[in-house]
C-alpha positions as CSV (number, residue, x, y, z in Angstrom):
1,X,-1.1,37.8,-9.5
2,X,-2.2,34.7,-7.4
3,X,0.5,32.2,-6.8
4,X,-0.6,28.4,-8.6
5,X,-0.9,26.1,-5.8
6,X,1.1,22.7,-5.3
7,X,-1.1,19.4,-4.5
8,X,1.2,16.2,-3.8
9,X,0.3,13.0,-4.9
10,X,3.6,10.8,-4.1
11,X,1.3,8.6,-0.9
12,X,-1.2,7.9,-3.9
13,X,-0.6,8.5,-7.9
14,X,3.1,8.4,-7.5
15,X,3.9,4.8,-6.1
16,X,0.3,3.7,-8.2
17,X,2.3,4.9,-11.5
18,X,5.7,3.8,-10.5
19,X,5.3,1.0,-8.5
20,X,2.3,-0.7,-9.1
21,X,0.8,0.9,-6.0
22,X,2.7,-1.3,-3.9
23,X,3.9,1.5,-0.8
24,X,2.6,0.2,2.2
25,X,1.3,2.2,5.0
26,X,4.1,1.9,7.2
27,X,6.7,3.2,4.5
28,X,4.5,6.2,4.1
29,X,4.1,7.9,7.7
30,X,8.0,8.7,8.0
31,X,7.8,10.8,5.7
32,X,4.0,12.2,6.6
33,X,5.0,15.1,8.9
34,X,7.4,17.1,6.4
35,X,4.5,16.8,3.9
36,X,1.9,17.8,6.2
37,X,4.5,20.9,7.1
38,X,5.2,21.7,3.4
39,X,2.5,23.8,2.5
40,X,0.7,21.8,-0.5
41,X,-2.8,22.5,-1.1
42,X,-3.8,19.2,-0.5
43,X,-2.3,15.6,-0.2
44,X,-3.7,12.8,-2.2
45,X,-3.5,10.1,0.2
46,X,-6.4,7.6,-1.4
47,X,-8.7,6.2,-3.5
48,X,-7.9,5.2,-7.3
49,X,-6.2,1.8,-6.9
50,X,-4.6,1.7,-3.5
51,X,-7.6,0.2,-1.6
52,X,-7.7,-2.5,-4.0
53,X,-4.0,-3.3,-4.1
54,X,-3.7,-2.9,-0.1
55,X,-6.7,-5.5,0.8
56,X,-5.3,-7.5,-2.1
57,X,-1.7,-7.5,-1.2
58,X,-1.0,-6.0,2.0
59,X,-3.6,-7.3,3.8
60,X,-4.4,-3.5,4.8
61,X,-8.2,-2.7,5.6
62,X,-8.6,0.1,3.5
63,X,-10.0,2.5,6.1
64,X,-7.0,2.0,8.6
65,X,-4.6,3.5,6.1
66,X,-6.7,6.6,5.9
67,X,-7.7,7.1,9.2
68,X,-2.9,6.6,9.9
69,X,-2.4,8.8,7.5
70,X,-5.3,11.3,8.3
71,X,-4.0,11.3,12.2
72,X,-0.4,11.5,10.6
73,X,-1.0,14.6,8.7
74,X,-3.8,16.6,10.3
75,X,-3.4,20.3,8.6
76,X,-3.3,19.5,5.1
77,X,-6.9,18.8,3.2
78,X,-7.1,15.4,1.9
79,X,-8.0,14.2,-1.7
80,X,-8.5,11.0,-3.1
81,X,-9.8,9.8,-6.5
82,X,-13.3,8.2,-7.0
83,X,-14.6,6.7,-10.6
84,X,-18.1,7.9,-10.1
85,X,-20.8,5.2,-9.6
86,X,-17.9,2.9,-9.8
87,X,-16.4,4.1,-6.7
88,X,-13.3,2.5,-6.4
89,X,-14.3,-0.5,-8.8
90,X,-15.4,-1.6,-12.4
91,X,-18.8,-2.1,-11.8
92,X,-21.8,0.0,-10.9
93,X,-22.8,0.4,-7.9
94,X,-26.5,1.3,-6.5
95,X,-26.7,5.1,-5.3
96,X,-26.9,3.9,-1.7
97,X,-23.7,2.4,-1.6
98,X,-22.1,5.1,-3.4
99,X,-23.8,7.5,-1.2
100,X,-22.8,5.4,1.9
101,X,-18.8,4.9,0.8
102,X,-18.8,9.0,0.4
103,X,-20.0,10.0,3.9
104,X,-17.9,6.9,5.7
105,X,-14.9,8.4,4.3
106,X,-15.9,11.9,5.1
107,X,-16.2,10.9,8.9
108,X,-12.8,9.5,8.2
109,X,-10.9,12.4,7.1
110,X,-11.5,12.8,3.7
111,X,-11.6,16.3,2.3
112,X,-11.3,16.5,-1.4
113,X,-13.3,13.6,-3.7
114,X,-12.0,14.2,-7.3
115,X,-14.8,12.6,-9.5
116,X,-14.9,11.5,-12.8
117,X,-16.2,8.9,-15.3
118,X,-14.1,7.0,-17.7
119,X,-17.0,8.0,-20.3
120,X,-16.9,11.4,-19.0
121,X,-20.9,10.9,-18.6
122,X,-22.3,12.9,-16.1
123,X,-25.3,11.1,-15.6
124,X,-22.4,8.2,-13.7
125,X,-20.8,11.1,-11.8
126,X,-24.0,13.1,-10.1
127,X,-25.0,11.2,-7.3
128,X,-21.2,11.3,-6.1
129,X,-21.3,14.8,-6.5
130,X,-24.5,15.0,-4.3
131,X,-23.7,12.9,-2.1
132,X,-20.0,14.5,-1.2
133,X,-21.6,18.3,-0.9
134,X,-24.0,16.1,1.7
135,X,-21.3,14.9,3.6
136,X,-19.7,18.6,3.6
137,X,-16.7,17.5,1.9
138,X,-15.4,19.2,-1.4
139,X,-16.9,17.6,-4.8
140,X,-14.7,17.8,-8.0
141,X,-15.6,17.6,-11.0
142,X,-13.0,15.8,-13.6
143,X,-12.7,15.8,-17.2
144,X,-10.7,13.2,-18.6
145,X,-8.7,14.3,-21.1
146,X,-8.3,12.4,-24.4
147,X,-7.9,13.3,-28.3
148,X,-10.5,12.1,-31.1
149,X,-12.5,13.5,-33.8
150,X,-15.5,13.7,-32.3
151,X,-13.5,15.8,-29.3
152,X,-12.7,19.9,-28.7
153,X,-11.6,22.7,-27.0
154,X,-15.7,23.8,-26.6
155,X,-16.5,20.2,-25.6
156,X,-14.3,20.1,-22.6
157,X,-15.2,23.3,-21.7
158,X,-19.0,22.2,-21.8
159,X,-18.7,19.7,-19.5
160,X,-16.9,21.6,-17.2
161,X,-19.7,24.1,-17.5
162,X,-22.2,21.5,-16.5
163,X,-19.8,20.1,-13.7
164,X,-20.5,23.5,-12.4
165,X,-24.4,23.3,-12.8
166,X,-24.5,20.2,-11.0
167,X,-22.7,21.6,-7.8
168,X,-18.9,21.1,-8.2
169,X,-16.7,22.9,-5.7
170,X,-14.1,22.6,-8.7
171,X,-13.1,21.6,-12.0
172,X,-10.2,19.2,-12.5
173,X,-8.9,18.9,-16.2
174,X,-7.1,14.7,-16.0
175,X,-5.0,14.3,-18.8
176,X,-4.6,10.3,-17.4
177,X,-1.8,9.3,-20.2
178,X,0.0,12.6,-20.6
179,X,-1.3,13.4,-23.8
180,X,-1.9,17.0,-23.4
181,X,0.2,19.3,-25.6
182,X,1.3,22.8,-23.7
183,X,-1.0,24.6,-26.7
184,X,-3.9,22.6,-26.5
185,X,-3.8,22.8,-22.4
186,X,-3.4,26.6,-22.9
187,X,-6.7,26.8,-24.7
188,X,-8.5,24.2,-22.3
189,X,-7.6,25.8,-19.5
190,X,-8.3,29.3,-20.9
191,X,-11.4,28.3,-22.0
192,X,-13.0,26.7,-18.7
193,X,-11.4,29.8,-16.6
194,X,-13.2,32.0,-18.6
195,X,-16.4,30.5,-18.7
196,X,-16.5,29.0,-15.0
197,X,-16.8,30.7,-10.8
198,X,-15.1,28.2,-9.9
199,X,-11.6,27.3,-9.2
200,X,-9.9,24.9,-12.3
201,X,-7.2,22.2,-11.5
202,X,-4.9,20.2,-13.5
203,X,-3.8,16.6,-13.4
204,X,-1.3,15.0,-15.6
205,X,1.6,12.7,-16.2
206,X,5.0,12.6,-17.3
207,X,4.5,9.5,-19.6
208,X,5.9,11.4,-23.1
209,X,7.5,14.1,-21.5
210,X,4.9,16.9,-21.9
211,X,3.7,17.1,-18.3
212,X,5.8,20.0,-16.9
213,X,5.5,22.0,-20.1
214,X,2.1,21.2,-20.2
215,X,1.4,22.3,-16.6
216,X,3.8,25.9,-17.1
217,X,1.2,26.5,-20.2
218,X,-2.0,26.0,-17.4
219,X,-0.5,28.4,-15.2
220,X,0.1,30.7,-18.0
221,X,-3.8,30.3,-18.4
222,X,-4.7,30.9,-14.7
223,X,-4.8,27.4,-13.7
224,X,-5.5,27.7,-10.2
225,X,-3.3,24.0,-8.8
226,X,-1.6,21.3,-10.3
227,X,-0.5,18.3,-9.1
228,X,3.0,17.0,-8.6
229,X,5.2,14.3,-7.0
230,X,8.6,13.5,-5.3
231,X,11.7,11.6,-6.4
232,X,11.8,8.5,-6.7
233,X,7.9,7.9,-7.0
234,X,7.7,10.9,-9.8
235,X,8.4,11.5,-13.9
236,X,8.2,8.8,-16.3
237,X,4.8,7.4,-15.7
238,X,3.9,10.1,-12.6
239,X,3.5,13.4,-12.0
240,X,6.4,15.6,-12.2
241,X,8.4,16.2,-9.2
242,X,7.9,19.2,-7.2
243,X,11.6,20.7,-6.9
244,X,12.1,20.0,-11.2
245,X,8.6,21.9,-11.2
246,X,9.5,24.7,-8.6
247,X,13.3,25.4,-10.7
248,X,11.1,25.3,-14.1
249,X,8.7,28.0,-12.7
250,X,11.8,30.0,-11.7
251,X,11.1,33.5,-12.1
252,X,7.7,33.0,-13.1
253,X,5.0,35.9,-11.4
254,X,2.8,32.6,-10.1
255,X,6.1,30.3,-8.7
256,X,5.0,29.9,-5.2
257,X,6.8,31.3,-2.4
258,X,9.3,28.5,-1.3
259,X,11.7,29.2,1.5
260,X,15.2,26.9,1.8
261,X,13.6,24.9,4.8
262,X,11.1,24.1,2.3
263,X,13.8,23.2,-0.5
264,X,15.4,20.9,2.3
265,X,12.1,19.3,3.3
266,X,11.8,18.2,-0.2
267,X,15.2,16.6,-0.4
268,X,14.6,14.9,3.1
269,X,11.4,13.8,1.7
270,X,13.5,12.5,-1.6
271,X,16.4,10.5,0.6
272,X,13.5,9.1,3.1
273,X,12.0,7.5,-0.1
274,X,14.9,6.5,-1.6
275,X,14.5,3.1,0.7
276,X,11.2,2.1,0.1
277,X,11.3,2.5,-3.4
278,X,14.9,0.2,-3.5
279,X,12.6,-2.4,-1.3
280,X,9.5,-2.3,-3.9
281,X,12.3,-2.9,-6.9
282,X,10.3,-6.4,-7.6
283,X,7.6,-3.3,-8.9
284,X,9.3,-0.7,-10.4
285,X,10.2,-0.3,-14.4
286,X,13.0,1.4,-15.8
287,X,10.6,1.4,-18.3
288,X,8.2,3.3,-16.2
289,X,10.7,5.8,-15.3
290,X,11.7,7.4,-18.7
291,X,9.7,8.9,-21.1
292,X,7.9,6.9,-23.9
293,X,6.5,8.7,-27.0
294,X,4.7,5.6,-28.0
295,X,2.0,7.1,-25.7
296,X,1.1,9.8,-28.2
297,X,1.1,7.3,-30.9
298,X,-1.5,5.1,-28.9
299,X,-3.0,6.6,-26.4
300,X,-2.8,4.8,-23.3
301,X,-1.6,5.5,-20.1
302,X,1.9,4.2,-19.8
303,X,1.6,1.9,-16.8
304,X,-0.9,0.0,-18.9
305,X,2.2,-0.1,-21.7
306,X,4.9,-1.7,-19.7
307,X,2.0,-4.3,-18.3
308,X,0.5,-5.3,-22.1
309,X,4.3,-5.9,-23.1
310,X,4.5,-8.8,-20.4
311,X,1.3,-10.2,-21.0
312,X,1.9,-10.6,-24.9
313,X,5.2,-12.0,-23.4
314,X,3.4,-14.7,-22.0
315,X,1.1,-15.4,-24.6
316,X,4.1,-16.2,-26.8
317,X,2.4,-12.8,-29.2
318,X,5.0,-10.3,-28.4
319,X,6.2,-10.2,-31.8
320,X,2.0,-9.0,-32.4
321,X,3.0,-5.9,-30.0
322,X,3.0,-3.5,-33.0
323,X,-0.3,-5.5,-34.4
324,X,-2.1,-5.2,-31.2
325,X,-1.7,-1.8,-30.6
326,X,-2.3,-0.2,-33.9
327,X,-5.8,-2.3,-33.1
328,X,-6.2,0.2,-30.5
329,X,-7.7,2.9,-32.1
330,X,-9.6,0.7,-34.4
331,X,-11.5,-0.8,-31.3
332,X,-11.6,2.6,-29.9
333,X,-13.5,4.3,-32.6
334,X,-15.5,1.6,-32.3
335,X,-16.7,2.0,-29.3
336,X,-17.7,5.9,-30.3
337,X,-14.1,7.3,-29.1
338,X,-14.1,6.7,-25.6
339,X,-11.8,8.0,-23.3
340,X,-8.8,5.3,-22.3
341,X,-8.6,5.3,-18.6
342,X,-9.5,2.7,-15.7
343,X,-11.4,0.5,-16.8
344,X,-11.7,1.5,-20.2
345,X,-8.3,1.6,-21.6
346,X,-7.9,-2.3,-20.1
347,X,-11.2,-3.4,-21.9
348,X,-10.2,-1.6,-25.4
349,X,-6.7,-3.1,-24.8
350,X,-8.1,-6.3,-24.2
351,X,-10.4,-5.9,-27.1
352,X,-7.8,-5.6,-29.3
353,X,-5.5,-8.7,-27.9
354,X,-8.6,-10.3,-29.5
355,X,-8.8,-8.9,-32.5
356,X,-5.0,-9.8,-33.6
357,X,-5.7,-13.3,-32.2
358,X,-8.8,-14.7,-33.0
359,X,-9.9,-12.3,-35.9
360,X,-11.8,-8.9,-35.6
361,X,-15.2,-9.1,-33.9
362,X,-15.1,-13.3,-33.8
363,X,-14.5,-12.8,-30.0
364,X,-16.0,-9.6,-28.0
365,X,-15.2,-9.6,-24.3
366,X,-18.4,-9.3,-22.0
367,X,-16.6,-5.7,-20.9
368,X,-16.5,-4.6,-24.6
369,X,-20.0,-6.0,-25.4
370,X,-21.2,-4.4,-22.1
371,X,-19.6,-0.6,-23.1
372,X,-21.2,-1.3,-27.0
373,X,-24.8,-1.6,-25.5
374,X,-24.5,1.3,-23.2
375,X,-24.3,-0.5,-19.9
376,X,-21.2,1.5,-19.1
377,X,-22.8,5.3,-20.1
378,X,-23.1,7.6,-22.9
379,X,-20.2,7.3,-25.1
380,X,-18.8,10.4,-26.8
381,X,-20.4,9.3,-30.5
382,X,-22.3,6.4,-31.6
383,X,-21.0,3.0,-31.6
384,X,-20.7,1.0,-35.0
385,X,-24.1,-0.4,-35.6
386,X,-22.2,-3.9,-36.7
387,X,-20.2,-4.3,-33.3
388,X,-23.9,-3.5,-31.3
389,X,-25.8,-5.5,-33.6
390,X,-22.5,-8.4,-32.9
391,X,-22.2,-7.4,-29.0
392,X,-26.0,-7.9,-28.3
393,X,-26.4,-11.1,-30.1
394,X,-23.3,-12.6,-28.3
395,X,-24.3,-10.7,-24.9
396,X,-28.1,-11.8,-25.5
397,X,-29.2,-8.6,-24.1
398,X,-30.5,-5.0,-25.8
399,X,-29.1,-2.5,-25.9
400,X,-29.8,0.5,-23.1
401,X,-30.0,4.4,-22.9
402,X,-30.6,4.9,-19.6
403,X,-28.2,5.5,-16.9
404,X,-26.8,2.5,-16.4
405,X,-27.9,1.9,-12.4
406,X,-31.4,2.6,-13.5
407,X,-31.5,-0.3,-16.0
408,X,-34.3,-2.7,-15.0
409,X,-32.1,-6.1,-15.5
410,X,-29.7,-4.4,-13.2
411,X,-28.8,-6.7,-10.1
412,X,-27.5,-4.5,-7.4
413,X,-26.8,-5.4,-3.6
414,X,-27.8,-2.6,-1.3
415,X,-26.7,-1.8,1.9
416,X,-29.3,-3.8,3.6
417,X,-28.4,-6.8,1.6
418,X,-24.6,-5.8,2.3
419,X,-25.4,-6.0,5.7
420,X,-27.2,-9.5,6.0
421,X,-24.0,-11.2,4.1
422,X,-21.7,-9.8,6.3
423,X,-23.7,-10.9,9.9
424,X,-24.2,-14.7,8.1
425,X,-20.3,-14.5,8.0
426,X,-19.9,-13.4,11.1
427,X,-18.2,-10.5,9.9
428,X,-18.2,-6.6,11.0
429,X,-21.1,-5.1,9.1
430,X,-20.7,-1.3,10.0
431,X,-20.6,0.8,6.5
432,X,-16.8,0.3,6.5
433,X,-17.0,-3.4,6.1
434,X,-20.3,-2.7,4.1
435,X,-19.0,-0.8,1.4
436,X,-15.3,-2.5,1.0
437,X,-17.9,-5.5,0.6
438,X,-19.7,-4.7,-1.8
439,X,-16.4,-4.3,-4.4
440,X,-14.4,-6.8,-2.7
441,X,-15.9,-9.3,-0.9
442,X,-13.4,-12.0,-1.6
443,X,-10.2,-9.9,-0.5
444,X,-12.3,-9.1,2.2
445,X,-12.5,-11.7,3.6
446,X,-9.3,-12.9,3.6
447,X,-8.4,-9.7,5.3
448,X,-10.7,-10.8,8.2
449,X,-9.2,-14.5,8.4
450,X,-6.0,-13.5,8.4
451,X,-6.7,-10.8,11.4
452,X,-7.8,-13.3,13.2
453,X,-4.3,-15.4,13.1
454,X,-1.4,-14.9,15.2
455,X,1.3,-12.1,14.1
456,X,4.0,-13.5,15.8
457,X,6.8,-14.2,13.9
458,X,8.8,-17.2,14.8
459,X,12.9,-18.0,14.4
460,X,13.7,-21.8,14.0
461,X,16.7,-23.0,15.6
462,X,19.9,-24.3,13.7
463,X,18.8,-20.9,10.9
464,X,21.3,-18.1,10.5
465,X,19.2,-15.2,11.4
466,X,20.2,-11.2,10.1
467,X,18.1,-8.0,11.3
468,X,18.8,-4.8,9.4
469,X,16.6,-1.9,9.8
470,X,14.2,-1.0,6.9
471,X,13.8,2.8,5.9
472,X,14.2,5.7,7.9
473,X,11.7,7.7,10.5
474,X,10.1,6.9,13.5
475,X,8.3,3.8,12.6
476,X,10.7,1.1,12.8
477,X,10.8,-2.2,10.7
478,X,13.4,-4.5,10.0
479,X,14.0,-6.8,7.1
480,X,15.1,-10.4,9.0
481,X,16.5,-13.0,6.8
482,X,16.0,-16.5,7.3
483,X,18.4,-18.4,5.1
484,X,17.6,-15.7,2.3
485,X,14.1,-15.5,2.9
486,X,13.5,-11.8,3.7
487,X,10.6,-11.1,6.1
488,X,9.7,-7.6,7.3
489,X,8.3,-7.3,10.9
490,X,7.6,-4.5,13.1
491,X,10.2,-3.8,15.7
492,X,7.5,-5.2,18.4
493,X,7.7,-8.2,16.7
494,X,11.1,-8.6,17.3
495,X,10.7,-7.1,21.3
């Protein structure tokens, strides 16, 4: 019997869950080589939120972390998580500049793009699909999981049927809040290994505790990888941590082969991280960290949890917490049972902030409106004829069917049109600059302004001046402290 292969998403989904994608480049490649030597299957190293949050607050062009962390770990494939014909964004974007982001990152590295659509509508997910077997990379297709009348065992395993049709290399079953139970995995994954040629994956989290048991029923079922973390950035709101998952398999015909170098690696790679995760404390949640059954109860993902908590907080509404989020499902069915993942479960959340405050339906938000006339995709069932009826009056727009790039009132920038902006700027306007452009043109550039500014870091006389080194590995940085002002700076800074 084949052995289930380890993926490893700690430089991605595990500081994204745990830390609010915070991990900076630098505290990654110390750790890079013993995960590179390992032997996972792959290494998710990109996409989902971390080229947002790096241009946004670490002033890291996006491209630069791949193409370190690409150099840094050379024999492991590469995976990254892309939102269909939202690429790394909210909005749609034309098929160009979907088709332009794919084969940029390609030529950077990147092996593996793991597609899906919040709606779990194809129609958004094709062209990335096309355009990643065009670059030569890998193209898999994701399911997101979720739980609803209107969804099945034969539903999932549908789509993954037509995944295959339109030219997957894979099948990827995201359960993005950890809501999958071990029996209803079992049959999923039965289910799409029977029917599919191609290989079936697993993603989930440890949100309610179900992840691990969850993941031991998929490879009862043939699952053929599953993805998994590393202490401190894993459990809770991650993915379970490899050694937990390699002493739960223990015994099990599929365990994979794991020597005691490979046990020590692991702990090396634990202790390494140990110190970046203390430094990113102004991020991380105790809350985040345990498990939280209220998950199951209202299916979200459990970052999103923790963050609705503090912003009902400072609305002065946190004694409407219970209010808001039995709303949730209310807005959801709504909305014909959508999925809850980025963007979706933030616009049904928000959806239902308004609801408890202002009455139901008085206030849609444009993002609510905009998923109630189809400009997000095909929803799973219809949505209520009143919200439509409410959404396109206040919207002032019809309703659409179409894929929602196609629609004629669409007002999409193209590559060309990228281009021009970025030479009136002055700015670089190769695809790399192109693309980041076109979903973040502000934090952009910033990112440019700032590069052009000095890096030098400056002492003042008459301050009292500490240096203490900053995480372990190769790539030195040290914390200095200016009268309790803690700035980090590379050690040629300090030279």
């Amino acid at each position: 019997m084949n052995k289930v292969q380890f993926n490893n998403n700690v430089l991605r989904d595990g500081h994204q869950s745990l830390a609010a994608t915070r991990m900076r480049t630098d505290q990654m490649l110390p750790i890079c080589e013993r995960l590179d030597n390992w032997g996972f299957g792959a290494l998710e190293t990109w996409g989902g939120a971390t080229i947002d949050t790096g241009l946004r607050f670490l002033d890291e062009f996006p491209f630069d972390r791949l193409d370190a962390l690409k150099k840094a770990c050379p024999k492991t494939p590469h995976m990254m998580l892309l939102r269909g014909q939202n690429i790394v964004q909210y909005a749609h974007f034309p098929d160009d500049v979907v088709s332009a982001f794919i084969k940029t990152s390609a030529d950077h590295g990147m092996n593996i793009f793991r597609i899906f659509d919040a709606l779990n509508d194809t129609r958004n997910m094709k062209c990335a699909i096309d355009a990643t077997r065009a670059a030569g990379a890998q193209a898999h297709g994701t399911i997101c999981f979720t739980s609803s009348p209107v969804h099945s065992t034969q539903k999932f395993i549908d789509m993954g049927l037509e995944l295959q049709q339109l030219g997957c290399h894979a099948v990827v079953l995201k359960d993005m809040a950890g809501l999958v139970s071990p029996m209803v995995t079992f049959r999923i994954i039965e289910g799409l290994k029977k029917t599919l040629n191609i290989p079936v994956w697993m993603h989930t989290h440890d949100t309610a505790g179900l992840g691990a048991s969850s993941y031991l029923s998929a490879i009862d079922a043939g699952v053929d990888a599953i993805d998994l973390s590393i202490s401190p950035f894993a459990n809770g709101t991650g993915q379970p941590d490899t050694t937990r998952m390699l002493a739960l398999l223990n015994g099990h015909a599929r365990c994979p082969d794991v020597s005691s170098e490979q046990h020590q690696a692991l702990k090396d790679i634990r202790h390494s991280l140990e110190g970046p995760y203390d430094e990113l404390s102004e991020f991380t949640n105790h809350k985040n960290e345990v498990i939280d059954t209220d998950t199951l109860e209202y299916q979200v993902p459990g970052g999103m949890l923790s963050n609705f908590r503090a912003q009902l907080k400072e609305q002065k509404m946190e004694d409407k917490f219970e209010e808001v989020f039995r709303e949730i499902p209310v807005v959801r069915e709504a909305l014909g049972w959508i999925p809850l993942v980025t963007p979706t479960s933030q616009i049904v959340g928000m959806q239902a902030f308004l609801n408890v405050k202002f009455g139901r339906w008085k206030q849609i938000s444009p993002q609510a409106a905009d998923i109630a006339l189809g400009y997000y995709g095909r929803t799973p069932a219809a949505v209520s004829t009143e919200l439509q009826q409410l959404a396109s009056k206040q919207a002032g727009k019809a309703p659409i069917t179409c894929r929602p790039v196609e629609c004629s009132d669409a007002k999409h920038k193209h590559m060309d049109d990228l281009r021009k902006e970025l030479k009136k700027m002055n700015m670089p306007s190769d695809d790399e600059h192109c693309i980041i452009h076109a979903m973040f043109p502000q934090q952009l550039a910033i990112h440019f302004k700032n590069k052009s500014k000095s890096a030098t870091v400056s002492v003042p006389t008459a301050k009292v001046a500490t240096v203490t080194p900053v995480g372990n590995g190769e790539i030195k940085r040290y914390a200095l402290n200016l009268n309790g002002k803690r700035i980090e700076v590379g050690v040629e800074e300090l030279a």
